[in-house]
N, C-alpha and C positions, 0 to 999 in steps of 0.2 A: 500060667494064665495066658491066654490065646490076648491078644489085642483087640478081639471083635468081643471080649468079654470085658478088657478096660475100658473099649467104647463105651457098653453098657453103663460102666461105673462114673463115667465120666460126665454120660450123660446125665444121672444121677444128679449133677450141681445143679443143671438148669431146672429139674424139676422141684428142686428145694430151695430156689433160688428164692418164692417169698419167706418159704418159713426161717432162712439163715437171716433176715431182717430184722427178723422178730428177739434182738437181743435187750438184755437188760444189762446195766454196768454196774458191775459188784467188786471191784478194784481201780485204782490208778494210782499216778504218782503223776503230778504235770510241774514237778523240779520248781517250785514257785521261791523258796529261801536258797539268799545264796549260802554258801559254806558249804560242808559236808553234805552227803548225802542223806533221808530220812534214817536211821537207823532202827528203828521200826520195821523198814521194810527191805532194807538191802544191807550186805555185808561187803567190805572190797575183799576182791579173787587175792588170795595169797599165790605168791612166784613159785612153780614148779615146771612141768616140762611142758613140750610142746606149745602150743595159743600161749600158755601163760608160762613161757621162759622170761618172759623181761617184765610183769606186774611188780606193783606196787603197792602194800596195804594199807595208804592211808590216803589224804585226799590231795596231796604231789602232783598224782594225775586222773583223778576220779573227782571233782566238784561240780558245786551247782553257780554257776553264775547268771544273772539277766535272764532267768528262767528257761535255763537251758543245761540239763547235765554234760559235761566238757568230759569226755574220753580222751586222755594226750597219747601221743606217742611223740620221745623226742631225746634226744642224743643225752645221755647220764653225765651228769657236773658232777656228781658227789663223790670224792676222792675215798669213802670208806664203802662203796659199792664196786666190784667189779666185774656187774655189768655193763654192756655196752652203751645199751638204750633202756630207759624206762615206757610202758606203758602203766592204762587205767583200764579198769574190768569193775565192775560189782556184779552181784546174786543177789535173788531172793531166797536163797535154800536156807531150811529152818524158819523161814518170816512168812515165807507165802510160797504157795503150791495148788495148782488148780488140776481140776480133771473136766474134761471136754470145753467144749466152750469156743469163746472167741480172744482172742489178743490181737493188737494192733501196738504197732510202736513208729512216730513219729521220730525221724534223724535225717538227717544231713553226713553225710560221708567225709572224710576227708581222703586224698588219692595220692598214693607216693610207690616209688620201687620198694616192695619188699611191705606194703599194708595190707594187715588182714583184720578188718571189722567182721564183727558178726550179732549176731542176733539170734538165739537158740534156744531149747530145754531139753534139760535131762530129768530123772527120774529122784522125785524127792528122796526117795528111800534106793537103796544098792537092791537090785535086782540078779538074777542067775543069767538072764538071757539080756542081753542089752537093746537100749532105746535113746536115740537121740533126733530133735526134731530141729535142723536147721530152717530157721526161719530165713534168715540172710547171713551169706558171706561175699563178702567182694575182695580182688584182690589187684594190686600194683594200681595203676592207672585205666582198669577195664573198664567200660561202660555197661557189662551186666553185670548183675548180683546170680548167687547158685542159691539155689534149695532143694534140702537134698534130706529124705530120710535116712537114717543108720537105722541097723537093727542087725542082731543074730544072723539072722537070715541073708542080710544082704552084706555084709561083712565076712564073716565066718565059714556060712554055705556058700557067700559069692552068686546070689540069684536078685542080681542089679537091674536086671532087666523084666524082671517075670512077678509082679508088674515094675515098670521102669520108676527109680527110686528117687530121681533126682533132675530137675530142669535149669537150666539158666534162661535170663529172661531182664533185656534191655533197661532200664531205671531213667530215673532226672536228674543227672549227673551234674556236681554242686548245688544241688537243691533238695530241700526238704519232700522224701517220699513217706508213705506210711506201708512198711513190710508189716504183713498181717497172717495170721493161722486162724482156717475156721477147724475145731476138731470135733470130729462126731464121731459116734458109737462104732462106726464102720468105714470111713475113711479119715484122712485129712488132706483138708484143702487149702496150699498157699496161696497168697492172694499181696499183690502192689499197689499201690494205690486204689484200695474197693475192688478191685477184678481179680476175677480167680484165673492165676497160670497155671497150676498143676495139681491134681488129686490123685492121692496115694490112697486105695484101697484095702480093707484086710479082705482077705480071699482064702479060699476053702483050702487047704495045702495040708501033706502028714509029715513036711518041713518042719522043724520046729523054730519058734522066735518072729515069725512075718508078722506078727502082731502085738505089741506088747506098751501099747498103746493104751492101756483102760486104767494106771495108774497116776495116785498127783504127779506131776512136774513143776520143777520150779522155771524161774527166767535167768536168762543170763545177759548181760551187756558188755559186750568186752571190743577193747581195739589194741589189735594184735599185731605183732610184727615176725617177720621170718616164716620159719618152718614152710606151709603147702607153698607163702604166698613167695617164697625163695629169699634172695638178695637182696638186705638191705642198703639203700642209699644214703649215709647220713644225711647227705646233700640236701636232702628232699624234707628234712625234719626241723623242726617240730609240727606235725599235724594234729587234727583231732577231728572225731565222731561226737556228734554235735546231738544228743536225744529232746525231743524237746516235750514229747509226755509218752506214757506207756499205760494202756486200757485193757482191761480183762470185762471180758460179758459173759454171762449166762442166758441159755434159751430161757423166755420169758414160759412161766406154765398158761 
């Protein structure tokens, strides 16, 4: 895909710019009890590899307090663990899963050597060709957040660029932003506080996987440590990823 055709696509946002207004709210969670999390609507991430080598599945490092979900990350006490560090994660998979639409999620960061928040979806159901829709990740003490699509195509074929799959993009560092997805039939659009940074188009291609964007997804909330974001600093720990609601809309008919 030529750049003077992502132009096109791109321009695209401005010209939908009233009808993306036009949402209705068909979901949320705004962390109002403290304790656990609603279990209705979110599960905690069980410990496996990569983001989630140091989770936790109970609410240790996943709660609600003062109307605000608390993601920790922070140096492990418990002598029958041997891992390092504990983090906190939840899902919505299996509780809730949407297809197009809008989300928004309201957080506060927390910034240390070796942090990796995020804010994502994957595909409620296992898929042949893969899809993942980074909403937000930030990492160590940076001042931008990334958004970045995955997909078959841009993994696997390695066509990162054709259309370009991923931006970063300045934030309010110690301060509550809202990372947001508008997703439509034909592209998606990330978006920081209400303004849209970057649209990921689907595009004509006999590649296979550039698209595989028309299925549910669920949410994910996780604050991670190690892995992209490198070197852990104990030093720098206990932090936390502060959510303080998350909004799912539908275009209004």
């Amino acid at each position: 895909m030529s750049f003077a055709i992502l132009g096109i696509a791109l321009s695209a946002v401005g010209k939908n710019d009233k009808k993306s207004h036009n949402w209705k709210l068909v979901w949320e969670d705004t962390f109002d009890k403290d304790g656990s999390p609603d279990s209705t609507k979110w599960s905690y991430i069980k410990r496996s590899g990569g983001c989630y080598s140091y989770m936790t599945n109970t609410d240790k490092d996943s709660y609600i307090k003062e109307g605000k979900l608390i993601l920790r990350a922070q140096n492990n006490t418990d002598p029958k663990d041997t891992a390092h560090f504990t983090t906190g994660g939840i899902q919505s998979r299996g509780k809730y899963s949407f297809r197009y639409g809008k989300i928004e999620v309201r957080a506060k960061l927390g910034a240390g050597k070796g942090t990796w928040p995020a804010i994502w979806l994957m595909p409620e159901k296992d898929q042949p060709l893969y899809g993942e829709i980074d909403i937000m990740e930030q990492l160590n003490h940076d001042s931008i957040i990334y958004q970045t699509i995955h997909s078959h195509y841009t993994l696997k074929l390695g066509f990162k660029d054709d259309p370009p799959h991923s931006t970063t993009v300045k934030y309010n560092v110690g301060k509550f932003n809202i990372f947001g997805l508008e997703w439509y039939s034909d592209r998606l659009d990330l978006t920081l506080n209400g303004k849209c940074t970057f649209s990921y188009p689907k595009i004509k291609t006999d590649k296979p996987g550039q698209w595989t964007f028309d299925k549910p997804y669920y949410i994910i909330l996780n604050q991670a440590l190690g892995g992209w974001a490198g070197t852990i600093d104990p030093r720098e720990l206990p932090l936390q990823m502060e959510v303080d609601w998350v909004k799912v809309y539908q275009m209004k008919n």
